[in-house]
C-alpha positions in Angstrom: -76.7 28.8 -64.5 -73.9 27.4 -62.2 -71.6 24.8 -63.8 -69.6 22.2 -61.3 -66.8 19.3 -61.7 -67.8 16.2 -58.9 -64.6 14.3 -59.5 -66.0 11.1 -57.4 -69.3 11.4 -59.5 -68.9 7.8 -61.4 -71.7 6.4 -61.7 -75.3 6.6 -62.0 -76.2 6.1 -58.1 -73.9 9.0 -57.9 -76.1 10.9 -60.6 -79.1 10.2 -58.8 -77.5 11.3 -55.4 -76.3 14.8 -56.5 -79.7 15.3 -58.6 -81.5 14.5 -55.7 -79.6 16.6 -53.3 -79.9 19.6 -55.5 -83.8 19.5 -56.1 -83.9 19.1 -52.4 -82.4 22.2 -51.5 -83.9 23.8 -54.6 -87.5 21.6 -55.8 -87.5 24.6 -58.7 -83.9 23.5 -59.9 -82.7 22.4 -63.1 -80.1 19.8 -63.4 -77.8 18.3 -66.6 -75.5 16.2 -65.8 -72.3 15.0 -68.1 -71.4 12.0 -66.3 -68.3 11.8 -68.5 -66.7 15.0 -67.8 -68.1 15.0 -63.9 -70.0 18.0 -64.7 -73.0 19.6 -63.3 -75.0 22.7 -64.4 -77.8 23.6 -62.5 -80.3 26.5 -62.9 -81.6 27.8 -59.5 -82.9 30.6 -57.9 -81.3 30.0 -54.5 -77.9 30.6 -53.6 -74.9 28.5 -55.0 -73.5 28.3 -51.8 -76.0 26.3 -50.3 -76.6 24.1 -52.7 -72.2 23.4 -53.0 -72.9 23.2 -49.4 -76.2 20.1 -49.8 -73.8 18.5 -52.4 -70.4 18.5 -50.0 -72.5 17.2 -47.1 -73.9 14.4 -49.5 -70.0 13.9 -50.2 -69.8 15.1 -53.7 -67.9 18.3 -52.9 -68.3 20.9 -56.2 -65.4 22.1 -57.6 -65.9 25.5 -59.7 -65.1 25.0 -63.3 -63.0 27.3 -64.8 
């Protein structure tokens, strides 16, 4: 599982944006979102980078959480 902050993830259009993006890079993802903390987990098959990649082009540019 990869776990993201989205610091300009504030709402729920933004929700739907990044959940979107992600199951379009990856159809097989899973995605929870804490819209509270800005955080994302996602459990994919394909590589992280592309889907940090799908998610900065979207403009919601991961940060890795530490």
């Amino acid at each position: 599982m990869i776990e993201w902050t989205i610091p300009t993830m504030t709402c729920g259009h933004c929700v739907g944006v990044v959940t979107r993006t992600v199951r379009a890079a990856d159809p097989n993802a899973e995605v929870q979102i804490d819209l509270a903390s800005h955080t994302v987990r996602v459990d994919t098959g394909e590589d992280p980078a592309l889907i940090a990649k799908a998610l900065a082009a979207a403009g919601y540019t991961p940060q890795a959480r530490p």
